[in-house]
PABA-906401 format. One record per residue: x, y, z of N, C-alpha, C in turn; residue number from 1. Coordinates in Angstrom, 3 decimals. Layout:
BEGIN
    neast   nnorth      nup   caeast  canorth     caup    ceast   cnorth      cup   i
        X        Y        Z        X        Y        Z        X        Y        Z NUM
...
//
This chain:
BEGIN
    neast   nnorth      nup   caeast  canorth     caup    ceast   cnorth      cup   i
   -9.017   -9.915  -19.063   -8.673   -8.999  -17.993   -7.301   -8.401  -18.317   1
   -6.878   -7.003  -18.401   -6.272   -6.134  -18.268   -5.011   -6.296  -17.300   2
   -3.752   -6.328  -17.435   -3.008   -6.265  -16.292   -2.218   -5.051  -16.177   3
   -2.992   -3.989  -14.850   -2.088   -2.622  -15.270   -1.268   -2.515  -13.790   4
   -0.235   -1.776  -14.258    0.924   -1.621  -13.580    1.130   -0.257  -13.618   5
    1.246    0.086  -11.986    1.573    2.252  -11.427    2.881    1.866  -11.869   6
    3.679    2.551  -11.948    4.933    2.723  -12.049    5.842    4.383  -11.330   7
    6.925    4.491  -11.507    7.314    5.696  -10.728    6.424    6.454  -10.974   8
    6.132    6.937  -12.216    5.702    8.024  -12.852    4.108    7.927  -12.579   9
    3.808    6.966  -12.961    2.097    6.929  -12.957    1.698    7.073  -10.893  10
    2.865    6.462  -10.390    2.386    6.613   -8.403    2.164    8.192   -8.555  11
    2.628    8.778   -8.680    2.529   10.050   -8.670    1.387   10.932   -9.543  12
    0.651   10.213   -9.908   -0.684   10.913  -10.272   -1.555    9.766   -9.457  13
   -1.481    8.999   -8.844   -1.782    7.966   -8.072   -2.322    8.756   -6.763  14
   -1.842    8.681   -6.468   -0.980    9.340   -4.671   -0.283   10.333   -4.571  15
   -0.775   10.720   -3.348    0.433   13.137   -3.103    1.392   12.561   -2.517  16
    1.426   11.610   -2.474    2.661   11.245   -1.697    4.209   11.429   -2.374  17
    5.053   12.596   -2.275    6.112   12.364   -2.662    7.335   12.129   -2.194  18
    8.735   11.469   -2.770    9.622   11.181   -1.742   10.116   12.101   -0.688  19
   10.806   11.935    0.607   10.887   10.667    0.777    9.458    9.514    1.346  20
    8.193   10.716    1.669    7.107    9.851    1.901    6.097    8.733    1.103  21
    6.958    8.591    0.193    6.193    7.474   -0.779    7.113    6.137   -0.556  22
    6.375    5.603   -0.156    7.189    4.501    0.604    6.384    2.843   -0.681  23
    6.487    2.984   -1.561    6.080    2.102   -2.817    6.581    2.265   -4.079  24
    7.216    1.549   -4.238    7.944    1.396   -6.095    7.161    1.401   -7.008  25
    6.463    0.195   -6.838    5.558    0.025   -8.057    4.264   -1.020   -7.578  26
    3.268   -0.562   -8.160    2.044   -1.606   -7.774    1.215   -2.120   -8.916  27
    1.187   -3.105   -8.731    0.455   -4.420   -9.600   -1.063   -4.417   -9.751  28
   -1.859   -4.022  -10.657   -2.889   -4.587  -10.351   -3.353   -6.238  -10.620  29
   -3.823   -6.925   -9.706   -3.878   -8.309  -10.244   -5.269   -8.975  -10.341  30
   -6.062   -8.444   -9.442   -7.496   -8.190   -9.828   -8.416   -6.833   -9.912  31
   -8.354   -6.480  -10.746   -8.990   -5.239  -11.075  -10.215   -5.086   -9.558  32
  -10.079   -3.973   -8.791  -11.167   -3.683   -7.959  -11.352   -4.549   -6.951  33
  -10.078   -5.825   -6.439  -10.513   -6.428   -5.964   -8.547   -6.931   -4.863  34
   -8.120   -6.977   -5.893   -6.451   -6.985   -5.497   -5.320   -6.158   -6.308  35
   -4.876   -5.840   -5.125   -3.396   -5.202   -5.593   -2.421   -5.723   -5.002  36
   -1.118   -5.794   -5.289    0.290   -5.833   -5.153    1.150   -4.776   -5.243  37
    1.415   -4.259   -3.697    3.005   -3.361   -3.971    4.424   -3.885   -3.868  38
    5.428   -3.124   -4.071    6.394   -3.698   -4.858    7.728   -2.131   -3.414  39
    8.088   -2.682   -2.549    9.130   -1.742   -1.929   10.606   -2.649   -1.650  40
   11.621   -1.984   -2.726   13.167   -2.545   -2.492   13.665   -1.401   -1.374  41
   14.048   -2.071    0.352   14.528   -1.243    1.247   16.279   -1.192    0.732  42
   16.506   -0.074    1.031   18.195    0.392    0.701   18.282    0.854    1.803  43
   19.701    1.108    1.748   20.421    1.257    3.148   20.394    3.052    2.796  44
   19.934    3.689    1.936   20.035    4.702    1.514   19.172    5.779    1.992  45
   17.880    4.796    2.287   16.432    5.524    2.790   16.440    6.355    4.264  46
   15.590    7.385    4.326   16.367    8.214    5.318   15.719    7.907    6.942  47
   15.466    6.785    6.935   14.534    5.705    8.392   16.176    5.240    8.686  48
   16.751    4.262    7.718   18.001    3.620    7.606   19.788    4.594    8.504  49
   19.390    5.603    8.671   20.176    6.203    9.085   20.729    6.311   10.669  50
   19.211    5.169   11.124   19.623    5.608   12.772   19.350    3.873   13.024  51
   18.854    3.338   12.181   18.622    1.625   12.578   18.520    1.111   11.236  52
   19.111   -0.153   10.987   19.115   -0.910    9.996   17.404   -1.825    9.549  53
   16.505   -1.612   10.362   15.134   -1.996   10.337   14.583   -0.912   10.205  54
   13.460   -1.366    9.237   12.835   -0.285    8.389   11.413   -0.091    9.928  55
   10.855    1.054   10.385   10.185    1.051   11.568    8.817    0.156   10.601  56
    7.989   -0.366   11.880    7.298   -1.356   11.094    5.765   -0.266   11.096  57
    5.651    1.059   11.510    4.909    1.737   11.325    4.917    2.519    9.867  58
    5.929    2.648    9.302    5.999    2.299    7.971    6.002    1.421    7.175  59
    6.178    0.425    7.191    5.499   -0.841    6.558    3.867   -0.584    6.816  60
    3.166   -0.601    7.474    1.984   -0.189    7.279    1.707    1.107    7.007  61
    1.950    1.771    6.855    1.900    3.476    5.754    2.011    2.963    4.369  62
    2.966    2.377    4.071    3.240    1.390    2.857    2.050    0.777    2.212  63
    0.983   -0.169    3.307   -0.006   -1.110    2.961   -1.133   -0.094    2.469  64
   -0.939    0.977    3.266   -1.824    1.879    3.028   -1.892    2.729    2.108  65
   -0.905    3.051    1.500   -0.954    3.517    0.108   -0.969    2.922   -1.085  66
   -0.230    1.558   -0.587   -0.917    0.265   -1.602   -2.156    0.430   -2.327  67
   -3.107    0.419   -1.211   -4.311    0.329   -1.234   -5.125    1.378   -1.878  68
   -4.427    2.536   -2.276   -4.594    3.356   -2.854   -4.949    3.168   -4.301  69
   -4.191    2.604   -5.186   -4.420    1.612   -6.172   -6.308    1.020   -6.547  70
   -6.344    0.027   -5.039   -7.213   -0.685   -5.297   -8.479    0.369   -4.903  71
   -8.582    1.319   -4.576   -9.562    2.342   -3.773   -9.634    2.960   -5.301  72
   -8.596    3.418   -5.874   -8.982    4.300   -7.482   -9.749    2.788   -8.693  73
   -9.598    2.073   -8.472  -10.311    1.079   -9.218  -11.660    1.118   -8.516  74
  -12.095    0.761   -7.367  -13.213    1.006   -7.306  -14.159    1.861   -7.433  75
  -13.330    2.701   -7.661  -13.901    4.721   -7.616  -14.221    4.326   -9.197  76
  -14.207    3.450   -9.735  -14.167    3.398  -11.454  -12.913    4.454  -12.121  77
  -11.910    4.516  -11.484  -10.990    5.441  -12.095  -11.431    6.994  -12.342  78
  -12.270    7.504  -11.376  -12.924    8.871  -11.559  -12.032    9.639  -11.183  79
  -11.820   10.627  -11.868  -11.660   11.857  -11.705  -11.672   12.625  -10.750  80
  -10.685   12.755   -9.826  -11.590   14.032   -8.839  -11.840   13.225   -7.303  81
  -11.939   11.811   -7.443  -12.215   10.940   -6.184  -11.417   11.111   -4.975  82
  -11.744   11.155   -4.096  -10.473   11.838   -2.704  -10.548   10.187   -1.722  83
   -9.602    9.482   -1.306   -9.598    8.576   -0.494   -9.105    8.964    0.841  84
   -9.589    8.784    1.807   -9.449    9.576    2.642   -9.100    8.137    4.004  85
   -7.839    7.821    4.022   -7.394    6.545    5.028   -8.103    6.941    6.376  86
   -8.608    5.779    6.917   -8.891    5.992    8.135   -8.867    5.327    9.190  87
   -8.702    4.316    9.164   -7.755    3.996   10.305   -7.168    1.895   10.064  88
   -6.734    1.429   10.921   -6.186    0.200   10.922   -6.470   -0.877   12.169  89
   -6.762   -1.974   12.180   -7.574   -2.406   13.009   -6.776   -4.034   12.636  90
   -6.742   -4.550   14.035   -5.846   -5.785   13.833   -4.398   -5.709   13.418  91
   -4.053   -5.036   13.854   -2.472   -4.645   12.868   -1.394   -5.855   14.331  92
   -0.884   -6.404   13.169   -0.267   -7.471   13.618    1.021   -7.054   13.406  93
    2.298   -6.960   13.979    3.686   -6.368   13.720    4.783   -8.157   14.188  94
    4.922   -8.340   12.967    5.224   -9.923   13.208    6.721  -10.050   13.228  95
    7.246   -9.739   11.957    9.295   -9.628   11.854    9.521   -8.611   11.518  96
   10.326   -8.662   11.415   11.488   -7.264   10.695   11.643   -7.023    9.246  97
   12.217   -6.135    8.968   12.377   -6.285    7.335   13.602   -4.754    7.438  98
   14.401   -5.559    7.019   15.358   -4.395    7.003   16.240   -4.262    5.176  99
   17.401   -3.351    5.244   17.857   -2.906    3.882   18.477   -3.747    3.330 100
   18.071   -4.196    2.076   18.245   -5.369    1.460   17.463   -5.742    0.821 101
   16.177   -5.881    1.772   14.759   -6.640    1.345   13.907   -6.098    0.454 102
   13.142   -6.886   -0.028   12.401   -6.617   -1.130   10.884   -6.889   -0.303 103
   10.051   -5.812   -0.157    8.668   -5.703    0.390    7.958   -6.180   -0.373 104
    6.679   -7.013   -0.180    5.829   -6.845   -0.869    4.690   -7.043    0.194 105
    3.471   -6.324   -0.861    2.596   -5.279    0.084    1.335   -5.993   -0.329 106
    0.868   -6.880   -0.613   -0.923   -7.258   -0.785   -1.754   -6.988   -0.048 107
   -2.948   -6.091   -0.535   -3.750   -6.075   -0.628   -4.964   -6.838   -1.214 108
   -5.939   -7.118   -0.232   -7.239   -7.387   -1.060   -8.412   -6.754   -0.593 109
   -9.706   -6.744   -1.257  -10.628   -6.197   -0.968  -11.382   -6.754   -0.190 110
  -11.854   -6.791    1.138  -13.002   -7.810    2.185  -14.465   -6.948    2.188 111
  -14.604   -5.703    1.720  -15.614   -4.986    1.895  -15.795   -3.679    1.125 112
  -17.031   -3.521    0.226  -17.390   -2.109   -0.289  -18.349   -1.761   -0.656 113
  -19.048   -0.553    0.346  -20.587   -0.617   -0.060  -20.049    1.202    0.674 114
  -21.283    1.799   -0.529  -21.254    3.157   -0.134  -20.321    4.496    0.362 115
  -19.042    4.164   -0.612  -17.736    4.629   -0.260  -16.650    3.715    1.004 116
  -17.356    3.070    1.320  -16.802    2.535    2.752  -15.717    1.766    2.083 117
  -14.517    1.885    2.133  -13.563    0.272    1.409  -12.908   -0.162    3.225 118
  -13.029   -1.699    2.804  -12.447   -2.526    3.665  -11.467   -3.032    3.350 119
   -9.994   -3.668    3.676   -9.231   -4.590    3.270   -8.435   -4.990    4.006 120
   -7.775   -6.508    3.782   -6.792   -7.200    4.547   -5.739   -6.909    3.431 121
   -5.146   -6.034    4.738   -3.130   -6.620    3.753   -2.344   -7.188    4.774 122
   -1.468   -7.625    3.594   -0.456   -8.328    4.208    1.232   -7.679    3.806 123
    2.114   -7.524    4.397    3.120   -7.082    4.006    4.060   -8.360    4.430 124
    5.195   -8.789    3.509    6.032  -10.114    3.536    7.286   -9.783    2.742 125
    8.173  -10.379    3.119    9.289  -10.169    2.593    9.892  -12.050    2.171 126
    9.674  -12.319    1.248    9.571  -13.967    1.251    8.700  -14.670    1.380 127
    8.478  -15.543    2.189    7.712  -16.265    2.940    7.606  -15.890    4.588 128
    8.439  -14.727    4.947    7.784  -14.123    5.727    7.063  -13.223    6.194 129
    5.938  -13.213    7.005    5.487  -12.575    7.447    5.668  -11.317    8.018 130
    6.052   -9.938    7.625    6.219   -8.923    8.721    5.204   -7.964    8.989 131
    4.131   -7.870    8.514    2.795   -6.781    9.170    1.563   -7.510    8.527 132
    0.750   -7.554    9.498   -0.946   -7.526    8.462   -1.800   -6.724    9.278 133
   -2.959   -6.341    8.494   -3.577   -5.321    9.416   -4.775   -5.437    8.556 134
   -5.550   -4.866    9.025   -7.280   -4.756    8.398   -7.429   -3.076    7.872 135
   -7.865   -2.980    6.898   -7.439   -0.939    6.664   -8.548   -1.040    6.160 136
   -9.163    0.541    6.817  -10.827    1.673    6.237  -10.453    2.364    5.756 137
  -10.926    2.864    4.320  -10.532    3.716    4.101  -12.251    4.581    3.033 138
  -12.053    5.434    3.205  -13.583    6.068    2.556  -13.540    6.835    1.597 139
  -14.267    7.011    0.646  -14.088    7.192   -0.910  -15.283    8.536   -0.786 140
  -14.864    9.542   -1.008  -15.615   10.578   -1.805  -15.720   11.133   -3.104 141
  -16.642   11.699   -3.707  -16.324   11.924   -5.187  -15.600   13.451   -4.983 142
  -15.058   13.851   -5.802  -13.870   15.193   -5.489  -15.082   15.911   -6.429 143
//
């Protein structure tokens, strides 16, 4: 098994997401099609940080969700052209804080995929703690 890694450069053929809305450093693949790992260092620099020292925890899950982005282009078999289209979050648990300093990390795994439909539990943690989990749909078309 393969261990591939997005990096600045590669998120960005990844995901339209560009700063400041790309809220992910770098993501891990750790099981091909099945788990991912994102990778977010909060700075006091980021432009959330300007009015509160806690990163809003509705971004931390925007975060999980582009994570997941990753694991949605692996299942697409890396096609060409595939559009993921987020759709919504279900169980979203908003547990601690995570403010500038911290080092995010964003897991993902896969609980469900049949017929474009992707299912998954993430978890977002900063340590051994807990600060978001949520259940995310997201649906796969061919472009």
């Amino acid at each position: 098994m393969t261990h591939r890694q997005y990096d600045a450069a590669a998120l960005e053929a990844l995901l339209p997401h560009r700063y400041p809305f790309l809220l992910v450093d770098r993501i891990d693949v750790i099981e091909p099609a099945r788990r991912v790992v994102g990778f977010k260092r909060l700075s006091s620099s980021e432009w959330w940080s300007e009015s509160q020292p806690d990163i809003p925890l509705l971004l931390v899950l925007e975060a999980l969700a582009q994570t997941s982005g990753a694991l949605v282009r692996e299942l697409a078999g890396g096609t060409a052209g595939a559009i993921a289209y987020f759709m919504g979050a279900d169980r979203v648990r908003f547990r601690h804080s995570a403010r500038a300093g911290d080092d995010l990390r964003l897991d993902v795994r896969l609980t469900h995929w049949r017929r474009g439909l992707c299912k998954t539990h993430a978890v977002a943690s900063v340590g051994e703690r807990v600060v978001v989990t949520a259940e995310l749909t997201t649906i796969v078309r061919p472009g």
